[in-house]
C-alpha positions, 0 to 999 in steps of 0.5 A: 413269113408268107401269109396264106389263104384259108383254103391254102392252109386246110389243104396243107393240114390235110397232109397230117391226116392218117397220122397216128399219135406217138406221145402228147404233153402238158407243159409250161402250164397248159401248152399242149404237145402232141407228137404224130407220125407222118405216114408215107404217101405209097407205103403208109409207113411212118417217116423218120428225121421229121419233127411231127407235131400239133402244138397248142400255143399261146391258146385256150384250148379244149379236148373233147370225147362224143361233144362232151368236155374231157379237159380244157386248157384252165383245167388243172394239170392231172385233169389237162394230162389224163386227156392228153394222154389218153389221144396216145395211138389214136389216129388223125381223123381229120382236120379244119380250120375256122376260116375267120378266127383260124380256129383249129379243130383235129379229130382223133377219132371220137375225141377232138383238139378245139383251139379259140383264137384270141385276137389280141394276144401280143406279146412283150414286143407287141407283136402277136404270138403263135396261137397254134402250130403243127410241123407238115411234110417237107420242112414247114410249120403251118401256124396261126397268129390271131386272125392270121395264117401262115406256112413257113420253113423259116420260123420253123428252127425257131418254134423248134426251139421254143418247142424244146424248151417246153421239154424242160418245164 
């Protein structure tokens, strides 16, 4: 795990820019899924054999159209659906992170992913979890912990398999 500056990870995010939604998911309560197809560089088509993905972890969250709230994180669960579904083939306009919290904020056009770090969040081990995570070009995941960031290939099959098992929930 190597820790990374802010600048560091706002540059590799960029990397999902352009990408367009293909499916999002509620899961485990309100875990939030969201599948985008990475674009090629020269011929701005989809890559295949890549895990693209913008995960919603262990994070309050909230979807929001023209600054008004569609659904937040303690939403009910048709509530927290209908918003997600409604980013399916809506492109990635942009993409920042808050340089302090490592707020993550991805924009769809009129309709925007806002995370809120918790600072405090440990788990059972006591160590922190992943607040967010998104899978990048070339076989990394950049992710936040509370007040912390990271782009790694290591954690990868594990938050990939974290990341299955949502399927089943």
């Amino acid at each position: 795990m190597r820790q990374v500056s802010f600048t560091d990870m706002a540059d590799v995010l960029q990397s999902l820019v352009g990408s367009t939604v293909r499916q999002t998911r509620i899961r485990a309560g309100s875990f939030l899924l969201i599948d985008v197809d990475y674009l090629d560089d020269l011929n701005g088509t989809a890559i295949d054999g890549h895990e693209p993905l913008i995960w919603a972890y262990m994070t309050a969250w909230r979807l929001m159209c023209d600054g008004a709230v569609m659904a937040a994180s303690e939403d009910d669960l048709d509530r927290m659906k209908s918003a997600a579904e409604s980013l399916a083939g809506k492109q990635v306009t942009s993409i920042e992170v808050e340089q302090e919290a490592m707020d993550l904020r991805v924009c769809f056009g009129n309709v925007s992913l806002v995370t809120f770090s918790s600072h405090t969040l440990l788990s059972e081990e006591g160590g922190m979890e992943v607040e967010w995570a998104a899978w990048i070009p070339g076989a990394k995941v950049a992710y936040s912990m509370p007040r912390y960031g990271a782009i790694d290939s290591s954690v990868r099959s594990d938050l990939t398999r974290q990341r299955a098992n949502m399927d089943q929930y």
